[in-house]
PLY file of the C-alpha trace (Angstrom):
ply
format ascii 1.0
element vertex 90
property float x
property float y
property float z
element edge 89
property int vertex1
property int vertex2
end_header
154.75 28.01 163.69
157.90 28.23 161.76
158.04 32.03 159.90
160.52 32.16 156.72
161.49 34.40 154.20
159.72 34.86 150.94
160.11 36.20 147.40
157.15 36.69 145.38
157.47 37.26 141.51
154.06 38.96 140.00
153.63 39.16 136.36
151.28 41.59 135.82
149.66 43.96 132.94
151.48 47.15 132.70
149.33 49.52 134.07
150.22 52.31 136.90
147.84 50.52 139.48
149.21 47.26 139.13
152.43 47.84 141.45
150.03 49.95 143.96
147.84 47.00 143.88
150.11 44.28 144.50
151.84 46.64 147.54
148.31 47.30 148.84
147.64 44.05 150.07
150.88 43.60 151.65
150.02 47.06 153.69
146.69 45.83 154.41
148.75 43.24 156.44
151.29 44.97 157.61
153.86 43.16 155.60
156.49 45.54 154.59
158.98 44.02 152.45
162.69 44.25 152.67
163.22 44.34 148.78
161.39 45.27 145.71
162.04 45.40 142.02
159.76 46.07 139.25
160.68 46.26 135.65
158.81 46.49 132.36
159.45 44.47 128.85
157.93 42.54 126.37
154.61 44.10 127.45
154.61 42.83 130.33
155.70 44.32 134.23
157.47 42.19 136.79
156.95 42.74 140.49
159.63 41.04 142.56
159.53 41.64 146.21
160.77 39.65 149.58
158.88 39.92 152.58
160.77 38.36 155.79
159.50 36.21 158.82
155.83 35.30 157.64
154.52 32.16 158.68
153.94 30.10 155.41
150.42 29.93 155.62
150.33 33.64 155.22
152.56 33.94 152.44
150.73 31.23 150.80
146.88 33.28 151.39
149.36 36.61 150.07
149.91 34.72 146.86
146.19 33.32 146.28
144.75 36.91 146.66
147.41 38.40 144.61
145.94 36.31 141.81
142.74 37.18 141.78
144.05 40.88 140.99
142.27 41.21 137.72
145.73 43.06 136.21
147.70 40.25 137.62
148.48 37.19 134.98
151.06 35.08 137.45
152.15 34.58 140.84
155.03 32.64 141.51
155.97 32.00 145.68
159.40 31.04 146.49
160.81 30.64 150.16
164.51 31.97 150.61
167.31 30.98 152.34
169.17 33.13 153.97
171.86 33.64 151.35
169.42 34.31 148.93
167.80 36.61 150.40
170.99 38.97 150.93
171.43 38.87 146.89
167.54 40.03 146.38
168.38 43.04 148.21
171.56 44.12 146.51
0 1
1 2
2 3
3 4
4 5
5 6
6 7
7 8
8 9
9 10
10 11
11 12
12 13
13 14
14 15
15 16
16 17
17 18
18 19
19 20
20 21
21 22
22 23
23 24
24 25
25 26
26 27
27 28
28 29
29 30
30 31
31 32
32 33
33 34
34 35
35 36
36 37
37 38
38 39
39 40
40 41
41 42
42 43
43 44
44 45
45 46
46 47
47 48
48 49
49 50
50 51
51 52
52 53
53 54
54 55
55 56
56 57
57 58
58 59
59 60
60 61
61 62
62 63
63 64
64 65
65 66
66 67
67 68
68 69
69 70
70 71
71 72
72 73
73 74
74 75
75 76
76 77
77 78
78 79
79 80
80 81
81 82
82 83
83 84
84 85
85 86
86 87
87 88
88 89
């Protein structure tokens, strides 16, 4: 089973337990991401993160349960190549 890197970009309501939500079920896995941004705007809070080496089926169940977070509006799921990766983090 091939594991890659992933960035996952959350839209989400601003609200102070939408970040601890989104983390939560990446620590319910054990997934501890290398990078993670959130900013606020427009009314809106963005939640980027990478998590590295997860098989894709995982990443892909991450970004369906993510969803159903009732303060969540948008998931978008994006696999990295190395390169990218390195500029996430900076």
């Amino acid at each position: 089973m091939s594991h890659e890197n992933w960035r996952f970009e959350v839209e989400a309501m601003v609200d102070p337990q939408s970040l601890l939500r989104v983390l939560g079920l990446f620590a319910q896995r054990s997934v501890v991401p290398d990078a993670l941004q959130m900013r606020v705007g427009g009314g809106r809070m963005t939640i980027c993160l990478t998590a590295p080496d997860l098989p894709e089926a995982q990443a892909m169940i991450i970004a369906a349960k993510l969803e159903q977070i009732v303060l969540v509006d948008g998931v978008r799921l994006d696999a990295l190549e190395q390169g990218e990766r390195q500029q996430v983090a900076a």
